[in-house]
N, C-alpha and C positions, 0 to 999 in steps of 0.2 A: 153657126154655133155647133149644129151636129160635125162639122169638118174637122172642127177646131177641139172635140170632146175624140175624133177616133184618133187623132195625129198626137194629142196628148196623154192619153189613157188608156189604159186596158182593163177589161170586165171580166173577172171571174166570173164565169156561169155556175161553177159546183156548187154553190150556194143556195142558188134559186131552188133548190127543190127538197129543203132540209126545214124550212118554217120553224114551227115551235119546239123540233129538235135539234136547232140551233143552239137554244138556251142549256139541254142535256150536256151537247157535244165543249162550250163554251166550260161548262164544271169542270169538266172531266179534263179538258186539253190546260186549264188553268191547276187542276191539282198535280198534272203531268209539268209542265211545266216547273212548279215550286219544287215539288220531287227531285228533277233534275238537278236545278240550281243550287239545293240542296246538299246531296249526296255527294255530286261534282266538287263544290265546293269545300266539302267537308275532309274528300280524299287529298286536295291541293293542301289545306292548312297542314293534315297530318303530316305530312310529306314535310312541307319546310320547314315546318316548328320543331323538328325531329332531327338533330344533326347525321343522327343514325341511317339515315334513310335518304342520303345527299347521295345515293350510286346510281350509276347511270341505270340501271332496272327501274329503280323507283322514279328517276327525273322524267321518263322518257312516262311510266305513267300517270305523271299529273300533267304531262303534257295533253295526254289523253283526255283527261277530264277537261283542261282547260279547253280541248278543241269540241270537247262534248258541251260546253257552254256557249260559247262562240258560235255553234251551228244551231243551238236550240235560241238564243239573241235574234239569228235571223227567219226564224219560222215562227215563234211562238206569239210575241208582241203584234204581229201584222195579224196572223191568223184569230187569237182571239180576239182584236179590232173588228175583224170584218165577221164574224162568227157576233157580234153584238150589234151590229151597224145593220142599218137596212141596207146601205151604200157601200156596194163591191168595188167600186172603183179602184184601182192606184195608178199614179202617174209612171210614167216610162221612168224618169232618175230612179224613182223611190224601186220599179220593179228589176232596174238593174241593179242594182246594189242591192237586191236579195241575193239575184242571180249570179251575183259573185261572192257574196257570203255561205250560200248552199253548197255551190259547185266546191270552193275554195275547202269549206270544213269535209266534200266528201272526199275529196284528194288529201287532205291532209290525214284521213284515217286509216287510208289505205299506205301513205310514207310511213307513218308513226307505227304500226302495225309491223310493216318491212325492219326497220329500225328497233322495232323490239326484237324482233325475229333473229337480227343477225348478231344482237346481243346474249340472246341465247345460245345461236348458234356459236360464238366464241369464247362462252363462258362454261358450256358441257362438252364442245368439240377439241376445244382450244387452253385449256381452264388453264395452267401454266403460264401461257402467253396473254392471259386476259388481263390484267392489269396495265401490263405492259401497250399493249393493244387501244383498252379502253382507257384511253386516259380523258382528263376534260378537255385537250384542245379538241383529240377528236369527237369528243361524245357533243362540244358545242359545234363543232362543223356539219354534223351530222343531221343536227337539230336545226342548225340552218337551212341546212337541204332541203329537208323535210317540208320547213314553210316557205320557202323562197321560189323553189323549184314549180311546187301548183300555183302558187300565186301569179307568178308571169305566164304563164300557158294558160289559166285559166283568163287573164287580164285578157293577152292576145287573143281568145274565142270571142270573149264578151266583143272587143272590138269589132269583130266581122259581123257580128251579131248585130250592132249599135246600126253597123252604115248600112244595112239592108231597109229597102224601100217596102212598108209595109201594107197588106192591101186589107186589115182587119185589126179589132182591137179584143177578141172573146179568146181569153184562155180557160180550157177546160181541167184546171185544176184547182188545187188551193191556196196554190203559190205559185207564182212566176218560176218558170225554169224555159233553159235555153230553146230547147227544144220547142217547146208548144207556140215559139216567138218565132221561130226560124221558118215550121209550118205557117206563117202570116205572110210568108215575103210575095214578092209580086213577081220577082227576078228569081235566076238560076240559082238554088245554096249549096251549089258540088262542092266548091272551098270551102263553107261549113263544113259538109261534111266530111268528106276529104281528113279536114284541121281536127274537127270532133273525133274520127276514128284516131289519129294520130297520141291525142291527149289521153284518150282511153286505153289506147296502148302502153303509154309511157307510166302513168300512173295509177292503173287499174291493172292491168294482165300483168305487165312483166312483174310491178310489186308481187301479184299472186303468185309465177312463176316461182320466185324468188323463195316465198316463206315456202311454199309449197319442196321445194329442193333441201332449207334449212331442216325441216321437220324429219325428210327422211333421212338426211345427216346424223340427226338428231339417234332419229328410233335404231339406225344400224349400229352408230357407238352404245346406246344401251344397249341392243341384242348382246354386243360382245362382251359388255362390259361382265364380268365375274362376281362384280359385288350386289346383291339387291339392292340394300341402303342405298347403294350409287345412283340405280336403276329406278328407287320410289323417290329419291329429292329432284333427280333430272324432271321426271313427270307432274312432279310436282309444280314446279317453276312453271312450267309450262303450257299446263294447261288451265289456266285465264287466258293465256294470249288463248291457246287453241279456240276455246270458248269463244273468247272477242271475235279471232277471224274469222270463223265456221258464220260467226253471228251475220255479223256486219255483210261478208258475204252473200248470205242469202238475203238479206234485207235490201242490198245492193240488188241484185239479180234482179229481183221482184219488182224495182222501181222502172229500169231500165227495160224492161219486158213490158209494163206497163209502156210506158213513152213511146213505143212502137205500134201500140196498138190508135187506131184512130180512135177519138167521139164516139161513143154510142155502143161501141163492140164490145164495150163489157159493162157487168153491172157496176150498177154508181157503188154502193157496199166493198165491192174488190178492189173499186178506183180507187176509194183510199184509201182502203189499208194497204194496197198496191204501193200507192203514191208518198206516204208517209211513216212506211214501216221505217227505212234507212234512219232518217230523221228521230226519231224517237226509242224505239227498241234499246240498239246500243249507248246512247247517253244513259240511259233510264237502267240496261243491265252491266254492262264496263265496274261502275262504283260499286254494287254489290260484289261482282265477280272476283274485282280483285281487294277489296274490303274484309270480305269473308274469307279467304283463300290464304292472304299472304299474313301469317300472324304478326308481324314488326307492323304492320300498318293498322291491322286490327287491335291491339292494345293502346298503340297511338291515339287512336280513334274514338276507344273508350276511354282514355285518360283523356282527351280535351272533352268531352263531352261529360266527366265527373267533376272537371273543373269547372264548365260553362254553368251545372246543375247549383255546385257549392255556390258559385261566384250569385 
């Protein structure tokens, strides 16, 4: 039976040492949660119920939101289960198909992110040409890319991940990720890693490269530009994304710096905030950011919400 409990299961250990502040953490990850669902949801209606607001800036951010739902679906349900259960358990299907809903929504933050970036950059670098440029076939090919592109790279990881022979079932975290599974094997994981640096290149660094090149695009044309007006609607636009990226980025950072560290070598308190900032922070600030920022979406927002109150 014990054979047959390590070859099917794996044990969150972070749990074991939270007891009656289990019940705290279970409020609090549950108010965080409806928040999310909330706000996310509230910036997606604005958006489509709004014909006004059908341009590829605003499409590209309720994409946002929706991927800000999509990644809290795969963390929040599981975690406050097991944040109320004495029983940490989950089975291997159920911890991969975290594992590719976690990985999948963090790649797809950092495309979406890219994809706003270059919409910027061809609406302040390029503004003449922008129409022409952005049109919706492109802006729907774009948005393909976006989710198709981590989905198959992150698929193929999870695979290598899947066939490895494993010599343990204790992950020390809240949630399954690839990593803490891959430290299990019994065998070589060079092609892990190897395949993991490659994925984090493709859809972590160079994305970053990328905005990181738009931005100073960006700041040189307004240095030149002559007009302020010009100079304070450019910055304007822009800076939610900056916000979101700065965000997300260091959230990002913090996790992956975490995942390098072994067991034991930091406090449990840093492990998750370490482990669950990415996860939460940006779903949780994104809808404020660009709620409160961009006023077409902020009146929007207060009109379905005058309506929802009358109704």
């Amino acid at each position: 039976m014990e054979n047959e409990t390590l070859s099917s299961y794996f044990y969150f250990t972070s749990f074991n040492s939270q007891a009656l502040t289990r019940y705290v953490f279970f409020s609090l990850g549950l108010m965080l949660y409806v928040s999310i669902v909330f706000f996310n949801t509230f910036i997606i209606a604005a958006i489509i119920l709004d014909t006004s607001l059908h341009k590829p800036m605003y499409i590209l951010i309720s994409c946002l939101s929706a991927n800000a739902l999509y990644g809290s679906f795969g963390l929040f349900p599981r975690l406050l289960l097991d944040l109320h259960s004495d029983i940490h358990t989950i089975s291997h299907s159920a911890c991969f198909i975290q594992i590719f809903i976690i990985y999948t929504y963090a790649s797809y933050e950092f495309t979406l992110l890219t994809a706003m970036a270059y919409d910027r950059y061809i609406a302040i670098c390029q503004p003449l040409q922008y129409h022409s440029i952005m049109t919706s076939k492109w802006i729907s090919f774009i948005i393909a890319g976006v989710w198709i592109y981590p989905m198959f790279t992150i698929g193929v990881g999870l695979f290598l991940t899947v066939r490895l022979p494993l010599c343990g079932n204790k992950i020390v975290k809240l949630y399954c990720s690839n990593w803490a599974i891959v430290r299990l094997s019994c065998v070589s994981t060079t092609v892990n890693n190897l395949y993991g640096f490659f994925v984090t290149a493709t859809t972590v660094f160079i994305p970053f490269a990328f905005i990181l090149y738009t931005y100073v695009q960006i700041l040189i044309i307004c240095q030149r530009s002559s007009s302020a007006v010009c100079k304070q609607k450019a910055l304007h636009t822009c800076l939610p994304h900056i916000v979101s990226f700065v965000n997300y980025s260091i959230a990002l950072f913090c996790d992956i710096t975490f995942s390098r560290y072994k067991p034991g070598e930091l406090p449990e308190i840093v492990v998750v905030i370490l482990s669950l900032e990415f996860l939460i922070i940006p779903p949780l600030l994104n809808p404020l950011v660009y709620g409160l920022n961009f006023p077409e979406i902020r009146r929007k927002m207060s009109r379905v919400a005058c309506e929802g109150t009358q109704a």
